[in-house]
N, CA, C and O of each residue as an XYZ file, in Angstrom:
304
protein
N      -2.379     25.592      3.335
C      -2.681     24.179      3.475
C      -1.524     23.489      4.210
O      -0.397     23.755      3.793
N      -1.620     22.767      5.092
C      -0.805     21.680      5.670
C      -0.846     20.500      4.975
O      -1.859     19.926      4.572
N       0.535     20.089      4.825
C       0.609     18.771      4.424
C       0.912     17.511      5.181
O       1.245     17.438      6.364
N       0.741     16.491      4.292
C       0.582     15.257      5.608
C       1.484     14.986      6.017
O       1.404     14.372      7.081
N       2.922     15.267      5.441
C       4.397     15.496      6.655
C       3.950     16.058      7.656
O       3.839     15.339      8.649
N       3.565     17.397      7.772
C       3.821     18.438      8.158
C       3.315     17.598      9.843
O       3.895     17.519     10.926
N       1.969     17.088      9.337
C       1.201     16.965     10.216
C       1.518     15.666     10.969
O       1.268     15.576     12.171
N       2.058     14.677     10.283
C       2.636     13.540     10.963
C       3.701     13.501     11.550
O       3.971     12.473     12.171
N       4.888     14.911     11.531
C       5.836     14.921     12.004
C       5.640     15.806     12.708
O       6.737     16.268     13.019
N       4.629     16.499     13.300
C       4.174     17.152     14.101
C       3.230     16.448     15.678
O       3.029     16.683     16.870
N       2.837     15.247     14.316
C       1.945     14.469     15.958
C       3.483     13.490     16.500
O       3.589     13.304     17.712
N       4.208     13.116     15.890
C       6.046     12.055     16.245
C       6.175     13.152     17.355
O       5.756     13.000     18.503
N       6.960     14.559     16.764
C       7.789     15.396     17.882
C       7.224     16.286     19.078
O       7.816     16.547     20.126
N       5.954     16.693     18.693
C       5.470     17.866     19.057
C       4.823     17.301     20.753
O       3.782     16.653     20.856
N       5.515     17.630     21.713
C       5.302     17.108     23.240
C       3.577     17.352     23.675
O       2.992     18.429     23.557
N       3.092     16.333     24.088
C       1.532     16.134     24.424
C       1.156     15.426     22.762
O      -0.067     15.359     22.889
N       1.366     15.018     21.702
C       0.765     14.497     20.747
C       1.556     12.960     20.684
O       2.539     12.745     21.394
N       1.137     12.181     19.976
C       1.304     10.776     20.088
C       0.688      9.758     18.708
O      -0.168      8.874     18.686
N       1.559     10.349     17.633
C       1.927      9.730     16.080
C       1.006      8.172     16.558
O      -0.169      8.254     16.199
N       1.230      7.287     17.033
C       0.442      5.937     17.643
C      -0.922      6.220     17.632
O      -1.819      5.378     17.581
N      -1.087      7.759     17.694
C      -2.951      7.987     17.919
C      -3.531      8.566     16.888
O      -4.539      9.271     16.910
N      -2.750      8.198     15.793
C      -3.150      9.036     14.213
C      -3.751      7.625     13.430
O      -3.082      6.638     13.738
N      -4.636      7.396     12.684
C      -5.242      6.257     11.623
C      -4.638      7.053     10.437
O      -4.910      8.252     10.383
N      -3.909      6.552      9.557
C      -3.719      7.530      8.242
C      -4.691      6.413      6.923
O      -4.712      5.188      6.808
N      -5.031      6.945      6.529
C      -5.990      6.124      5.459
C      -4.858      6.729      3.968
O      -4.432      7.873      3.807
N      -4.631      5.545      3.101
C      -4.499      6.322      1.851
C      -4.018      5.060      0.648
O      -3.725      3.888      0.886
N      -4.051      5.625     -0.412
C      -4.325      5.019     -1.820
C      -3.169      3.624     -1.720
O      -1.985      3.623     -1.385
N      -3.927      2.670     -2.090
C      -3.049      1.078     -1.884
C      -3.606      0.254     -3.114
O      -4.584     -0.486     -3.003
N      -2.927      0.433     -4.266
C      -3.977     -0.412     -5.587
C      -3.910     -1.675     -4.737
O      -3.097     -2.100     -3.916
N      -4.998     -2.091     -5.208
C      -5.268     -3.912     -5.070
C      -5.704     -4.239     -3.651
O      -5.937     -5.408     -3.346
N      -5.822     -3.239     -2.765
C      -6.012     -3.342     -1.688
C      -8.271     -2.819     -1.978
O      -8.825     -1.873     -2.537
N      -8.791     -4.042     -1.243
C     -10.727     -3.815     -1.324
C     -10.858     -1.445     -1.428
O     -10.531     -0.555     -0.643
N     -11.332     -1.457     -2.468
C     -11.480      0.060     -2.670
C     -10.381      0.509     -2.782
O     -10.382      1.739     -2.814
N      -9.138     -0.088     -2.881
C      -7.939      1.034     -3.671
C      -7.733      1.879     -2.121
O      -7.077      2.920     -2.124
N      -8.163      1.507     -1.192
C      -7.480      1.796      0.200
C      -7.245      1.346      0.830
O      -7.802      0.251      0.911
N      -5.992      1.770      2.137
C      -5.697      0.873      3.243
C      -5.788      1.982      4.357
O      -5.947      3.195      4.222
N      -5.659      1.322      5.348
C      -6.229      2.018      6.771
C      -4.754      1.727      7.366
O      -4.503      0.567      7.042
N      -3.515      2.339      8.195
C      -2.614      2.304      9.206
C      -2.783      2.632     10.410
O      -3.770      3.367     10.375
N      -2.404      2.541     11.572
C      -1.978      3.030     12.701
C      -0.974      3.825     12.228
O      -0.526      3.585     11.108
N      -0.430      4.954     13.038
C       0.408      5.537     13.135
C       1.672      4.689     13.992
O       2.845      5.025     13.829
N       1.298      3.591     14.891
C       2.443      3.161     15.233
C       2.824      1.876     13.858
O       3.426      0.850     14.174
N       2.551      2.026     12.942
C       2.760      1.255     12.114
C       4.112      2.274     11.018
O       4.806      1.935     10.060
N       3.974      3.527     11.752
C       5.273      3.690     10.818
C       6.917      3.722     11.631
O       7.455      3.681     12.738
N       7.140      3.805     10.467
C       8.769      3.550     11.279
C       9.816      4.618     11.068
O      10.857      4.774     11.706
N       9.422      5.214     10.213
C      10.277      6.600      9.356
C       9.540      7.878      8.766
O       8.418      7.782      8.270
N       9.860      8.434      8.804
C       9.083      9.286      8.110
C      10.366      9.976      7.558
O      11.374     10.204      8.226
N      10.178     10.285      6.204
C      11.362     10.635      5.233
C      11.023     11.819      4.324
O       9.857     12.190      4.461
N      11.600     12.369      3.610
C      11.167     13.592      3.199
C       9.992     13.122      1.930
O       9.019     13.860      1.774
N      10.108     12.149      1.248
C       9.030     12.148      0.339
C       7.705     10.690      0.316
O       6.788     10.345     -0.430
N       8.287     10.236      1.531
C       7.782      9.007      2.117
C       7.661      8.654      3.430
O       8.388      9.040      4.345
N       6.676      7.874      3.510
C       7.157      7.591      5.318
C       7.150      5.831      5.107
O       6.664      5.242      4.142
N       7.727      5.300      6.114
C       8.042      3.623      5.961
C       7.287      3.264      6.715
O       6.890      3.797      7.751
N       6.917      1.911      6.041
C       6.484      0.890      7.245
C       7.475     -0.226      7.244
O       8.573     -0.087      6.705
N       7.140     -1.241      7.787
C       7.766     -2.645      7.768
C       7.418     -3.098      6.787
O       7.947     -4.184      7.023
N       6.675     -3.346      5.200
C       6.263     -3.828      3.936
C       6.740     -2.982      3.207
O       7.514     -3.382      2.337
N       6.459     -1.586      3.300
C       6.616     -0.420      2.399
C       7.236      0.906      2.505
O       7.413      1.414      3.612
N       7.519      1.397      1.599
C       7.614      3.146      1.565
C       6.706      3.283      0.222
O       6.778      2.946     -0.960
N       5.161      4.468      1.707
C       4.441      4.834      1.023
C       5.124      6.509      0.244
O       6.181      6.923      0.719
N       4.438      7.346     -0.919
C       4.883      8.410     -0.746
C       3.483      9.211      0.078
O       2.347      8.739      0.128
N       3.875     10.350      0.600
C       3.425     11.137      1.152
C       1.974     11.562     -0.239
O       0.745     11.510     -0.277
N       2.438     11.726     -0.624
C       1.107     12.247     -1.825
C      -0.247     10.976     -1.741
O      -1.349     11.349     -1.337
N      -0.080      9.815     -2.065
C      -1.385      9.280     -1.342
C      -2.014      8.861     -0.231
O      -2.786      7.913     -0.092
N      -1.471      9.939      0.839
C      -2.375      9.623      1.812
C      -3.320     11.109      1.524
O      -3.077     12.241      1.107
N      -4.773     10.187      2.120
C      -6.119     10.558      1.510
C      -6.836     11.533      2.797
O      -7.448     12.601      2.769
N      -6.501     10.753      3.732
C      -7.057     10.900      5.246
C      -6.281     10.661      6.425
O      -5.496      9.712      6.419
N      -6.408     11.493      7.576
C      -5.717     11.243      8.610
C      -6.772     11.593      9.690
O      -7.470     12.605      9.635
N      -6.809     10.939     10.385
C      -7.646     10.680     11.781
C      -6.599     10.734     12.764
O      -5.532     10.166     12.531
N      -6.829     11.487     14.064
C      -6.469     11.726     15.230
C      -7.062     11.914     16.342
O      -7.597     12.979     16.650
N      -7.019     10.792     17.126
C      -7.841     10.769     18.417
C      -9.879     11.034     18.002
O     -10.804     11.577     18.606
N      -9.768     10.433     16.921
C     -11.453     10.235     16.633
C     -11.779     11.652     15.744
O     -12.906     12.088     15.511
N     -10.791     12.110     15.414
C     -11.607     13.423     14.425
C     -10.258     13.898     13.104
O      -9.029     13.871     13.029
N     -11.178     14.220     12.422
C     -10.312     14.072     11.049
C      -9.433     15.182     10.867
O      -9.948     16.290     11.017
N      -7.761     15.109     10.465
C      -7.383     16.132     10.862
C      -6.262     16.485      9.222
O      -5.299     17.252      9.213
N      -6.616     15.926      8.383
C      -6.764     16.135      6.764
C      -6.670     15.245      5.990
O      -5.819     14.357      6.016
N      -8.148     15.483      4.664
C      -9.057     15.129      4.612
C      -8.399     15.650      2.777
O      -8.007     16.809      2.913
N      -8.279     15.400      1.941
C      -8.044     15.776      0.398
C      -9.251     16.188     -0.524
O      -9.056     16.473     -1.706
């Protein structure tokens, strides 16, 4: 199994991919359905047990979904 580091710090470094073209969906209490939807250019860090935005450090464990370039690329 790949994890959603694995895979988000793979679309940041990995030459021809583009972290900006990832949607990451994942668990946000209080947010309509207990989810929120990101851009990938919405993060700013990615850290070993979290990645940042400008509001938050989510941890890596609730993200639910990741979309890339229109197709789902893990899915929990």
């Amino acid at each position: 199994m790949t994890y959603p580091r694995e895979i988000l710090n793979e679309l940041r470094w990995k030459p021809g991919e583009d972290l900006a073209e990832a949607q990451i969906t994942y668990v946000h209490w209080g947010a309509p359905g207990d989810e929120m939807t990101i851009s990938g250019n919405d993060i700013n860090e990615l850290e070993r047990s979290f990645f940042v935005t400008k509001d938050a450090k989510i941890p890596f464990h609730r993200i639910k979904l990741i979309r890339y370039r229109g197709r789902v690329i893990f899915d929990v």
